[in-house]
N, C-alpha and C positions, 0 to 999 in steps of 0.2 A: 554612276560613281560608287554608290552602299554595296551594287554589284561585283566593281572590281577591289573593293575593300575585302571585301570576305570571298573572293579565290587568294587576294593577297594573303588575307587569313590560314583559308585553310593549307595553301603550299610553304607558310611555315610551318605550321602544324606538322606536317607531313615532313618536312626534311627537319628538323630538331625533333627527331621521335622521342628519344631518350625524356627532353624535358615536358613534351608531349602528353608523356603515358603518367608521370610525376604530377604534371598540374594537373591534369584530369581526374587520376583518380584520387587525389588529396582533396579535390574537389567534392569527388563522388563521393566518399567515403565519409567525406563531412556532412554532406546533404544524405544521403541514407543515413546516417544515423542520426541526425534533426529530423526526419520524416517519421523514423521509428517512434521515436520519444514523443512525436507529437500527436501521431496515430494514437499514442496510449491518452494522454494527458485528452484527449477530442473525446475518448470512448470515457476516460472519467467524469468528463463535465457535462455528457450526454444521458447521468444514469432519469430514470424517468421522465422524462423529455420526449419520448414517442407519448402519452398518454394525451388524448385528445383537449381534456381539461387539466393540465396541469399545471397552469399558472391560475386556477381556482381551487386546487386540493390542498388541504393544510393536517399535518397529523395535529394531536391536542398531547400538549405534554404537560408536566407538574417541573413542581420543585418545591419543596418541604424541607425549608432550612436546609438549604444548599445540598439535598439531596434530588438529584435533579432523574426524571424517567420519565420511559417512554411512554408507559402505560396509563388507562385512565379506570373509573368503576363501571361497571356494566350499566349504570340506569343515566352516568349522564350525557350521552350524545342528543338521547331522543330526549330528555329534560330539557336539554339547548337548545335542542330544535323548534320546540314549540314555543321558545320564547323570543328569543332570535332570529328575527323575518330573512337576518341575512345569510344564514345556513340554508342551502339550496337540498343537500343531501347529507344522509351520513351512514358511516358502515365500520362494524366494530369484526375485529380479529382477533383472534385465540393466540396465546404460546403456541410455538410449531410441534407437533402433536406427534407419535410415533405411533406407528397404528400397521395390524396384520392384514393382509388384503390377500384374498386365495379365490381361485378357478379353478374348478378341476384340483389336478394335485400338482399345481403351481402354485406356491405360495412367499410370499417377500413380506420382511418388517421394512415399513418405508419410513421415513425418517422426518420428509418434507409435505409436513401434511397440516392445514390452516382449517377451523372452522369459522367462517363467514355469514354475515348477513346477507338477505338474496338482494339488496342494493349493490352487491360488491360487484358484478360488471357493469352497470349503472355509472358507476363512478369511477369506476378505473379501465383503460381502454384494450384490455386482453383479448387478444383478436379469438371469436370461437368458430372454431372449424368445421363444427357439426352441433347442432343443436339450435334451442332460441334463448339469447340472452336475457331477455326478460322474462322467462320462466323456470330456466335452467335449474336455480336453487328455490324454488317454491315449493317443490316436493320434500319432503320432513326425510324419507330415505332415499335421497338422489345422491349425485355426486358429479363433479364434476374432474374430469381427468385431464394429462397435457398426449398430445401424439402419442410422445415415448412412450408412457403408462400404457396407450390403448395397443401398440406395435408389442411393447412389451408381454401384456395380459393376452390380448386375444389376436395376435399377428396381424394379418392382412384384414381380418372380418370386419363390420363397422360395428363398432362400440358402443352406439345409442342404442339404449334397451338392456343390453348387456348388462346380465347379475356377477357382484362382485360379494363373496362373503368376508367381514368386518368381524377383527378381533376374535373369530374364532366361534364367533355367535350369530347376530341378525345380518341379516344382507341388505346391501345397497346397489341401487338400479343408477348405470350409466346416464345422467342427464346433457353431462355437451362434454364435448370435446375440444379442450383449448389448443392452437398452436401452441407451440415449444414457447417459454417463456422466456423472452429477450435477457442476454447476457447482461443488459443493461438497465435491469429492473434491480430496485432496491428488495420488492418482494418474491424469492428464489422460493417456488413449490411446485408440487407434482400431481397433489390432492387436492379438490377446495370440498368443502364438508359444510351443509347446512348449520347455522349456528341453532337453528330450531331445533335440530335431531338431538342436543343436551341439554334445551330450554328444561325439559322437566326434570332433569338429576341434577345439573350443577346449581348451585346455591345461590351464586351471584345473577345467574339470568330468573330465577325463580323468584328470587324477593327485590329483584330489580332496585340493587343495593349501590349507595353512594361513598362507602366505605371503606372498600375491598378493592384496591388496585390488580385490575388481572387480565385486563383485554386494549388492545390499541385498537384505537380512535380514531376514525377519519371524518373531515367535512370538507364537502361543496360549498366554497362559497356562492353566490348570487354574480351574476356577470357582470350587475351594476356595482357590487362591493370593489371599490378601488383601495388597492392595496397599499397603501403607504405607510409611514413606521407610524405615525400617528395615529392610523384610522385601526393599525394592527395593536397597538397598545391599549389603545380604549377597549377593543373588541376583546383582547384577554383581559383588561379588567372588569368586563362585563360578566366574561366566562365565571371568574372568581367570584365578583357577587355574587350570583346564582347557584355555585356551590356552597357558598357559606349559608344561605337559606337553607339549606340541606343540614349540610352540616357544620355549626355554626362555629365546635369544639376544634374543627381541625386549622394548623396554621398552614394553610397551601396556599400556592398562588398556581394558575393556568396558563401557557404559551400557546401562541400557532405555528408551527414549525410547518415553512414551505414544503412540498412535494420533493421536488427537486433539487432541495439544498441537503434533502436527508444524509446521502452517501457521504459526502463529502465534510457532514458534522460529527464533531466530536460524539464517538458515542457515548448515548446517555445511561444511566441505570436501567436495567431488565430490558437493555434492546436485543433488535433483532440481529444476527451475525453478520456479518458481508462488507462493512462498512470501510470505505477508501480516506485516503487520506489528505484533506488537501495543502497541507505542509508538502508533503510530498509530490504532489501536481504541483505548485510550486517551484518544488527545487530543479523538475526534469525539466521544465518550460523555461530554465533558468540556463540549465544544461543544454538543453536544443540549442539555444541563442550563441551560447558560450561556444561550440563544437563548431556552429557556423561560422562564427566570429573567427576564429581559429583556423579553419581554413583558405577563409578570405584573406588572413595575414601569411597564411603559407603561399597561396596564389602571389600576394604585394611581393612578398621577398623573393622570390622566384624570377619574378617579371624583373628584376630590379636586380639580380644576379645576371643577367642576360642582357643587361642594358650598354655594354662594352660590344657585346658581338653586333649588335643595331644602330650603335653611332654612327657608321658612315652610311648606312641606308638612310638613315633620318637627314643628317648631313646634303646629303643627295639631295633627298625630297626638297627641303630648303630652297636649296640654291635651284631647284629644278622651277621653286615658285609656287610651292607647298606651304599653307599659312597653318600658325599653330592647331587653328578650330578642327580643318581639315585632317593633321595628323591624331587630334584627337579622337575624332569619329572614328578613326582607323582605327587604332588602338583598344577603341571600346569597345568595339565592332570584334577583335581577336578577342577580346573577354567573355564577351555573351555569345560567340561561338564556341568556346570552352566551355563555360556555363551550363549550355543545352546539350552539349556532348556530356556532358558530367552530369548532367539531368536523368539523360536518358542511362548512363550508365548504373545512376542510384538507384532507379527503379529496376532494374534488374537486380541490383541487391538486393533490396527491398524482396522483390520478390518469392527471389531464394532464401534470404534469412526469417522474412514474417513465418514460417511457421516454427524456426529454432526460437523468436522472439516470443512466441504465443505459448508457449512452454516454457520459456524462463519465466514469463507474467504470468501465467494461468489465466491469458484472456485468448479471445476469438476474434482476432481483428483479424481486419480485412481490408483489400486497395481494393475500389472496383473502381479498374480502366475505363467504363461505360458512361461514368459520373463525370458532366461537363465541368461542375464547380468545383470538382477534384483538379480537372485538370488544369483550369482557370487560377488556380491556389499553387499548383505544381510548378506553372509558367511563370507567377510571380514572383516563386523562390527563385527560378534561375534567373529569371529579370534584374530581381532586386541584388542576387551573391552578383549576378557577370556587374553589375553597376560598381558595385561597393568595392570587389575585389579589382576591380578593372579602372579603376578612379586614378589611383594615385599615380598606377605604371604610365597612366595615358597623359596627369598631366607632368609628370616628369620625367618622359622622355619628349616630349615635345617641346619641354623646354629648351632641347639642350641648345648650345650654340655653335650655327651650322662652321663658321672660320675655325674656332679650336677644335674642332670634331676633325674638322678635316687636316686640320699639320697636325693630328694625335694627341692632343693634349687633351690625356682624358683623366687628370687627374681631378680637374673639377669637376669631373661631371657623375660625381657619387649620390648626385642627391643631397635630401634632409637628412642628415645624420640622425638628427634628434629623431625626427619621423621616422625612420628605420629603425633607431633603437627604441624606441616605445613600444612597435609591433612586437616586437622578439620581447621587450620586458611584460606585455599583456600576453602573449603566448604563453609564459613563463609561470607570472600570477596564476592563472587557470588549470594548469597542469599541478602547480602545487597545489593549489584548492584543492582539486580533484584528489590529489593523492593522499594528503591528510582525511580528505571527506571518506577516502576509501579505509584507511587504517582506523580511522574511528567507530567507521562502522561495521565492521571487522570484530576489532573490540569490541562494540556493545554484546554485539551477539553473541560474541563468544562470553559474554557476561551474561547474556540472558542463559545462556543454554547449562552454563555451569554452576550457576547462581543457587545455592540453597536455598527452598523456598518455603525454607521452615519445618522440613521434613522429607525424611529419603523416598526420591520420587521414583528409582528404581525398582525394578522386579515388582511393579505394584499390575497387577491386574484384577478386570474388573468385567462384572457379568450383571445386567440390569435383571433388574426381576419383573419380570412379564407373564400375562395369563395366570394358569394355576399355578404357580411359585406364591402368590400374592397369598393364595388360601391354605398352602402347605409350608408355612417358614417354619415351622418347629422338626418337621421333616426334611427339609433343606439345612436349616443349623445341623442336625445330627447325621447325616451324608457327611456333609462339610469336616463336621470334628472326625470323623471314624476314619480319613487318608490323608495319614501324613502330610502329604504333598497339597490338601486344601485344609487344614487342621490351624492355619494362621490367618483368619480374616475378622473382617467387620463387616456391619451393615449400615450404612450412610443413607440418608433423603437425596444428598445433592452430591457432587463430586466437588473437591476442593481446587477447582481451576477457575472457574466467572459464576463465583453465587450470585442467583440472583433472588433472593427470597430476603423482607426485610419486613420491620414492622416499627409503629410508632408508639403501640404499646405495650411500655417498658414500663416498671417502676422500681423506685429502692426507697429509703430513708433517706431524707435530705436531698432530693431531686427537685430541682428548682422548676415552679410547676407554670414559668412559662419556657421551660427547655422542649423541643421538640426533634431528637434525634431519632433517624431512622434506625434499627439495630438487627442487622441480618442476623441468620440464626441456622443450625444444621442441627438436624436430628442422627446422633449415631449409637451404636452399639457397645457395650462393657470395654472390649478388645482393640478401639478404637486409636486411643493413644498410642499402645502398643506395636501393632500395625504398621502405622505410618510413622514409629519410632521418634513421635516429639517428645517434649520434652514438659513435664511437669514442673513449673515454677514452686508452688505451693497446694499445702492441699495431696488429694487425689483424683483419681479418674472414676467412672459409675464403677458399679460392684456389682455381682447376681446376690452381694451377701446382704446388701442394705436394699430392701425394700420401698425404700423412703425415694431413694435416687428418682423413683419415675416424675418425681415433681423436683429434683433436685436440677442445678446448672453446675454446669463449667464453664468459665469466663476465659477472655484471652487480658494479654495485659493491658490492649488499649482500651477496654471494654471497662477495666478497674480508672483507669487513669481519664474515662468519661463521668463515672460514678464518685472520684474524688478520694478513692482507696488506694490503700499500699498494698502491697505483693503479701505482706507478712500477715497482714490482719484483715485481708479479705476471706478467708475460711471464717465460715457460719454465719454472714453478714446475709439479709434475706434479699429475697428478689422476686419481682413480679412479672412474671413474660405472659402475655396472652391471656392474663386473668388467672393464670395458674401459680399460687406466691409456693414457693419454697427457699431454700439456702443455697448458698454457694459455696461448693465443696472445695474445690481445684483451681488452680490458674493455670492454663496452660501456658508456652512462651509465642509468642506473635509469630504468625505462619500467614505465608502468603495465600489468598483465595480468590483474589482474582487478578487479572493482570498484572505487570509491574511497572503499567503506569501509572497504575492506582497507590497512594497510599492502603495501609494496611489497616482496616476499621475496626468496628468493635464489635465482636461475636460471641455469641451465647448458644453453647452446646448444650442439646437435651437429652434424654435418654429415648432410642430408638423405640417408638410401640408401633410401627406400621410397616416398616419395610425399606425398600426401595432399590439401593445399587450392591452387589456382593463385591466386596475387597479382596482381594487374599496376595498377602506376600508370596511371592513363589521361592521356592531354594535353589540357591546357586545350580546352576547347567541343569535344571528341568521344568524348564517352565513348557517345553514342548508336553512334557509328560501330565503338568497342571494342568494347561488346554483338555487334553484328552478325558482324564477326571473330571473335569468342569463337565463336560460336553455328556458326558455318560449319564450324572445326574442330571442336567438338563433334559435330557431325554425321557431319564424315568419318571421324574416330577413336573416335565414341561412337554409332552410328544406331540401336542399340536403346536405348536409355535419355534422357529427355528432357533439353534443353538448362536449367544451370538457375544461376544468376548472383545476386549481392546485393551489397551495398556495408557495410563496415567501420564508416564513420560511422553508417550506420544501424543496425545491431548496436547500439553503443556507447549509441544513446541511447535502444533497445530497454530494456536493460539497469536503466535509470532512471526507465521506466513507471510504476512504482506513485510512487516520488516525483511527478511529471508530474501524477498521477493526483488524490493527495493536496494538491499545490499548487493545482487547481482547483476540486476542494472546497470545499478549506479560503477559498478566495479568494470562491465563492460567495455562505457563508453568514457569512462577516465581513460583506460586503457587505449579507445580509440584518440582521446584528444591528444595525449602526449604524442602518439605516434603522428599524427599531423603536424603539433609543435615539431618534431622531430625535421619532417621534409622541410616546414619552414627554417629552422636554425639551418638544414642544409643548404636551403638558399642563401644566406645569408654568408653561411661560411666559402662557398663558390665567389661568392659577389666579393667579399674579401681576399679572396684567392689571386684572381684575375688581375684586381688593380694594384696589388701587390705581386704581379709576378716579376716585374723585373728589379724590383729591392731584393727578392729572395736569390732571384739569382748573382744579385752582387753581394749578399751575405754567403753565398754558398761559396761563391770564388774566394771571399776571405776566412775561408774557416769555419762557418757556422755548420754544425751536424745538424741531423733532419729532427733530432729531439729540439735543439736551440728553435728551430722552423715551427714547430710545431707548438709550442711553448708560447710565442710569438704571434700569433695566428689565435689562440684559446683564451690570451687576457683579455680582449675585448669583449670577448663573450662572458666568459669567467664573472666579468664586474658590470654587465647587465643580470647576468643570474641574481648577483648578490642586490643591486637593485631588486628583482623582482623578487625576492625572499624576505627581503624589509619589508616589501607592503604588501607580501599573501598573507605572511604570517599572523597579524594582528586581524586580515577580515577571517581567514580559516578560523581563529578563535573564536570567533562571535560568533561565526557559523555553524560550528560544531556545539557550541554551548547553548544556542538555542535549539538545534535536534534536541540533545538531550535532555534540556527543560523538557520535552513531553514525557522523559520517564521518572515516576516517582525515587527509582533505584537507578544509577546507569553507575560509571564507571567518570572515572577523574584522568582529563588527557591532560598529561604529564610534557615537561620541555621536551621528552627524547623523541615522541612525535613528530614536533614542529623539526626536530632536527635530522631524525631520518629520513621524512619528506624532503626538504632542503638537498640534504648531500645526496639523494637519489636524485631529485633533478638536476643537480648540478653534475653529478656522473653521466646522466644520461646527454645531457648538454656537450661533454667533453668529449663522448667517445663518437658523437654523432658528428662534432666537428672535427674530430681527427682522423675521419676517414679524409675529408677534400683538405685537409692541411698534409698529410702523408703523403696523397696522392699528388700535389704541386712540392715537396718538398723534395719526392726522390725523382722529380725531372732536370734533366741534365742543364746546367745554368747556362751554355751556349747556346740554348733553344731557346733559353726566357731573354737573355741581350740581344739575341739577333735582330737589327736593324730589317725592318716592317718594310 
């Protein structure tokens, strides 16, 4: 019988091609793009999830009066460790480190480069390709490299052994060679680097200091520590007592932040880049659902358009002694042979678009056809859409009744109205979501990118100071001023996009001494305001004329309005940064330094004595020619280390990728949903067509023109739209207003949104129904009366 169901199946299929090729690929094109979306949202929830212990790995984070980071002091892992039976390992990380690496006369500034304790493959499951992981980082001048690095540096050769010269100075001996490091690692590097090889110059590993926030933190737990919110509470308030032994003055408190849950959390102060979003997994998996959903309503109304040309087949069946159950099966049976045809069709999409998708996303996913529980997961989609989309048509056409089917009386046999019209008003809702969710995000961005962030972020270029730059800056300033074209710059510590450099101690007069705010801080040059064209509130900027300035500050205004000062009479007010007390000259006006989801904090500018990134405004139409300047002194005062330059703006909107990212996505597959809403209202409007065709044609005999027809035909759809616009519009609200809660700045969505959305879906509703209204309108009305 299931047998001759499904050739009954497929020889409709096959003689109605037309609606054939419509339900399949509206099908298809629903399920590849929920497959897409979910391939991503699987690779977001997957980031370190390969590591063999990683429902035992916890980073150690702070938070000091609601300044919350990622970072902890260099002496207290292994303080914890020996007091805390339940820490099994630990292993501390560096800032990502930029560092010169030369063979022969190949040489690269690499950018992704970590120094490590030699517990770090111990504890983290980095597959190594050559080498022994237990010894790998033991040697004081080792290193450890990824594939690329080694394919990179020494081609084809094998890489263990292999000398690498560092920084321009001592060399370092190949100790393993890591496979490529999973897309799906929260920690992206290329180098790992003994943390012993700076044990004796850097300060913090040398006085094994509880003070000095500057390395991340990892622990093992013990496989008997059972992780519950409880037992993880106690255990960072444990953490906490034991630093307070330490250091008793500081007000901190300690967290464990999962392995696993890292990507996907909000990022903390002085973390590491890379970080996803899970607001955003959210919304796509919300999206997936939605797309399918949408489809399956385009399959109902379809099915349900076509239910005039199957009454007397059904009829038939009836009287032939065909019981409801029976035509059901059938019915379900033509669904989930759709289904599987639409199945297979998706993956072909899929196939073809995964790599335009993997370049909208900047990820590396992948189908592999080989994967049983891939395809176990695949067959359920079709399963579950042929069930859901294939419900309603099976049980209402089986219902109908065989005696009126058969003398033509089809006029009741429309179905649930209401059930029809719901589908088409949840169609509706979704596409306007969609469409709003598109224009708003739209606008943000174009608010991010235009947004003054406190200073003209144009023509700013910028050249780090590396190698001998570091020992010739009096020599480099005087290059700089002698060409025109590099005669306008500054020298900065940090770039003014994601500072992350802060400190707790601050003092003033009348600072309430149990206040404990963190207060980031930048060190720059005389030139500095100028430069970056902000704007001085009060006050001034450093001078080369006051010698006084190298202990003097410049404040911003949130920096006054922490301190309890006004703008007018903060000049000459003193201040204590770093044990260094001087006065405060200048207010500058509030400029954005990191994100713009961040609020804007409170910053204390110093006078540069060390170095670090060169500025230079470039002049209108020659920044080509700047490059070239820059590059020449580089050369003279820099010839081992290569020349190497970037621009500010592009930072800044570096920074905003994954939004970028997200917005075309998301803009993508709005654009697929509506186009599916679309074949569904087609169906709908068909199905309208049909049981109306012989009213039209007696309105056609009496006069009506094809506009009155068509007019006629569009109000019932018309005043589902305006249903579905009453109830998008108030969730689109709250939908949109909580995106933008995550930006400290975003933009204000105004009524004409909600209204452009509306009368774009509603246009698009009208003219997709006035094809099949146009098309029954201009048939000749002796064709629609003719006696059947």
């Amino acid at each position: 019988m299931l047998k001759t169901y499904f050739k009954i199946a497929y020889r409709n299929l096959i003689r109605h091609k037309a609606y054939s090729i419509i339900n399949i690929s509206g099908l298809a094109i629903g399920m590849a793009a929920s497959i897409l979306i979910l391939l991503w949202v699987q690779n977001e929830l997957s980031y370190d999830r390969f590591h063999k212990n990683a429902d035992q790995i916890y980073r150690i984070t702070c938070n000091a009066s609601g300044f919350k980071a990622a970072v902890n002091p260099a002496g207290m892992p292994a303080g914890l460790k020996a007091q805390m039976p339940e820490i099994k390992n630990t292993v501390r990380l560096s800032h990502l480190s930029t560092n010169l690496f030369e063979v022969g006369n190949r040489k690269f500034e690499e950018k992704r480069v970590f120094y490590a304790d030699d517990t770090f493959l111990q504890i983290f499951s980095y597959a190594l390709a050559k080498g022994d992981p237990l010894t790998a980082l033991k040697r004081v001048d080792g290193v450890l490299i990824t594939q690329d690095m080694a394919k990179k540096y020494f081609g084809q050769e094998d890489a263990i052994g292999k000398v690498l010269r560092k920084d321009n100075g001592g060399n370092v001996v190949v100790t393993g060679v890591l496979a490529n490091i999973p897309a799906n690692s929260d920690l992206q590097f290329d180098f790992i680097l003994p943390m012993a090889s700076i044990a004796k110059t850097n300060n913090d590993l040398k006085n094994n200091v509880w003070d000095n926030f500057n390395f991340y933190s990892y622990v093992q737990l013990d496989k008997n520590f059972v992780p519950t919110a409880a037992s993880l509470s106690k255990f960072a308030q444990q953490m906490t007592r034991i630093y307070h032994k330490v250091q008793p003055e500081m007000k901190i408190e300690f967290q464990l932040q999962p392995l696993t849950s890292i990507h996907l959390s909000q990022p903390l102060q002085v973390d590491l880049p890379g970080h996803g979003n899970v607001q955003y997994v959210r919304i796509f998996f919300i999206v997936a659902i939605l797309i399918l959903v949408v489809a399956c309503i385009n399959f109902m109304n379809l099915a349900t358009a076509r239910s005039a040309r199957r009454a007397k087949e059904i009829g038939l069946r009836k009287v032939a002694g065909a019981i409801r159950g029976q035509l059901i099966i059938q019915f379900l049976g033509e669904s989930l042979l759709i289904s599987f045809f639409a199945l297979l069709l998706a993956l072909a999409l899929v196939w073809l678009f995964l790599p335009l998708f993997n370049n909208l996303a900047d990820k590396k996913l992948a189908i592999d056809f080989l994967n049983g529980k891939l395809w176990l997961s695949l067959l359920g989609i079709a399963l579950v859409t042929g069930l859901v989309s294939g419900s309603y048509p099976a049980l209402f056409l089986s219902g109908f009744n065989p005696v009126k089917v058969l003398k033509g009386n089809m006029k009741s046999m429309g179905g649930n109205l209401l059930f029809r019209n719901g589908l088409v008003v949840t169609q509706f809702i979704v596409s306007i979501l969609l469409l709003i969710g598109t224009v708003t995000i739209y606008n943000q961005l174009k608010f991010i990118k235009n947004r003054n962030p406190g200073f003209e972020k144009d023509n700013l270029l910028y050249m780090p100071m590396t190698g001998d730059m570091w020992n010739k800056q009096q020599a480099l300033k005087s290059e700089l001023k002698q060409n025109p074209l590099t005669s306008n710059f500054t020298v900065i510590s940090d770039l003014p996009t994601n500072l992350i450099s802060g400190t707790l101690s601050v003092d003033w007069v009348g600072k309430d001494p149990r206040s404990q705010v963190v207060i980031p801080s930048m060190d720059v040059s005389e030139d500095f305001i100028q430069v970056f064209k902000m704007k001085m509130l009060s006050g001034r900027s450093f001078s080369t004329s006051f010698k006084a300035d190298s202990n003097n500050f410049v404040v911003n205004e949130r920096m006054l309005s922490i301190m309890g000062l006004k703008t007018a009479t903060a000049v000459g007010k003193s201040l204590t940064f770093q044990g260094t007390k001087g006065n405060i000259i200048g207010v500058v006006k509030d400029f954005n330094f990191k994100p713009i989801q961040q609020s804007i904090e409170p910053l204390v500018l110093r006078l540069n004595k060390y170095g670090g990134i060169v500025i230079v405004r470039t002049v209108p139409k020659s920044t080509e020619a700047t490059i070239k300047a820059l590059a020449k002194i580089s050369e003279q005062l820099n010839p081992a280390y290569p020349f190497k330059y970037d621009f500010l703006d592009q930072d800044l909107a570096s920074m905003y990728k994954g939004e970028q990212q997200m917005g075309s996505i998301f803009n993508l597959f709005a654009l697929l949903a509506i186009f599916i809403s679309c074949l569904g209202l087609y169906g709908l409007s068909a199905f309208m067509a049909e049981q109306r065709t012989k009213e039209i044609g007696v309105r056609k005999v009496l006069g009506a023109s094809v506009l009155n027809v068509v007019y006629l035909l569009s109000t019932g759809i018309t005043r589902l739209i305006l249903v579905a616009i009453a109830i998008a519009i108030p969730l689109s609200w709250y939908a949109v207003d909580s995106w933008l809660a995550s930006f400290a700045y975003h933009i204000s969505v105004g009524w004409v949104v909600f209204v452009a959305a509306s009368l774009a879906a509603l246009i698009i509703a009208w003219l997709t129904v006035s094809y099949e209204s146009i098309k029954v309108a201009i048939v000749n009305p002796i064709k629609s009366l003719r006696t059947e």
